[in-house]
C-alpha positions, 0 to 999 in steps of 0.5 A: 734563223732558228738553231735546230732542236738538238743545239737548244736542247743542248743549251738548255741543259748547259749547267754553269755556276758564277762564283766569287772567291775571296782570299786573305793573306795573313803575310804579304802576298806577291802575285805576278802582275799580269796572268793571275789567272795561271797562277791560280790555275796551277795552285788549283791544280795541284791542290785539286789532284792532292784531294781527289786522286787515288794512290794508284793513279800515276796519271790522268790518262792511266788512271784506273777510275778512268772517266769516272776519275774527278781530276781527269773529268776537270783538269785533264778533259779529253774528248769523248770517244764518240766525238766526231769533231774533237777526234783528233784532239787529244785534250778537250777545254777544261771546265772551268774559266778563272776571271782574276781581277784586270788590275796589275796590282802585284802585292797584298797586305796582311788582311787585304782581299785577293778577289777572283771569279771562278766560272764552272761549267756542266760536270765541274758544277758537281765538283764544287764542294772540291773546289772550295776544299782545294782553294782552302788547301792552296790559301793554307798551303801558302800561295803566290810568288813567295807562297804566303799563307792566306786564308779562303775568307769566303765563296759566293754564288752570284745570281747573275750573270752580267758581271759576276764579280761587280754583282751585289746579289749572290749567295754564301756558300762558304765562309771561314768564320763557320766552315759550313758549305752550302750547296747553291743552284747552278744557273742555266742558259 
């Protein structure tokens, strides 16, 4: 059965972007062995807010830019007011979709690559540049269990969409030997 016209449509216009990030500690660096994942999303977090938030925002849900306000749009999402099914949810799912590596490995050493995939979706694909800025903040500011300081060695696109992390095919679009950032292509359904 064919899903009716306005779901394709809705699909069609679903934007995503797979992306593979690459992290050198410059001492040893202890992450926990399991849930990475919260251990990157935190450290986003607050990175994340530090750039993009105004003096004058106590919080999301205060925040004079309202909707327009990039933290609350990607970390804090609520439902739109129209949203007949979400109504009664005071938080919508965030954005964007951490994929930290399965292995329980816990320590790396100075020079060794901490790798993750970051999958952002629909608006979050307008804030790439604040993410590659925020994951810069979080290596530099030191990150992990003992914060150690790292550095965001690289952020790839990758093309496909099977397994973004295994994928060879991708594209650079930063790296810590230029600082350049290149803005990519996001992917759609």
């Amino acid at each position: 059965m064919a899903a009716p016209l306005h779901i394709e449509e809705a699909l069609s216009s679903l934007r995503f972007l797979y992306l593979k990030l690459r992290i050198i500690p410059q001492q040893v660096l202890r992450l926990p062995s399991e849930n990475k994942g919260n251990t990157l999303r935190g450290a986003f977090g607050v990175a994340f807010r530090r750039l993009v938030c105004i003096p004058q925002c106590r919080s999301a849900q205060e925040c004079p830019l309202e909707e327009g306000c990039p933290y609350k749009t990607v970390f804090e999402p609520s439902p739109p007011s129209n949203a007949k099914r979400l109504s009664l949810n005071r938080d919508a799912p965030r954005p964007f979709i951490f994929r930290p590596p399965i292995a329980s490995k816990r320590t790396y050493f100075p020079g060794e690559a901490f790798e993750f995939g970051l999958i952002l979706l629909g608006k979050a694909v307008d804030y790439l540049p604040y993410f590659v800025l925020a994951f810069r903040e979080v290596a530099h500011e030191g990150f992990g269990l003992n914060r150690a300081p790292c550095r965001l060695e690289d952020v790839r696109a990758a093309m496909e969409c099977a397994d973004p992390i295994a994928n060879s095919r991708d594209t650079s679009l930063y790296g810590s030997r230029d600082e350049i950032f290149r803005v990519p292509e996001p992917l759609g359904l």
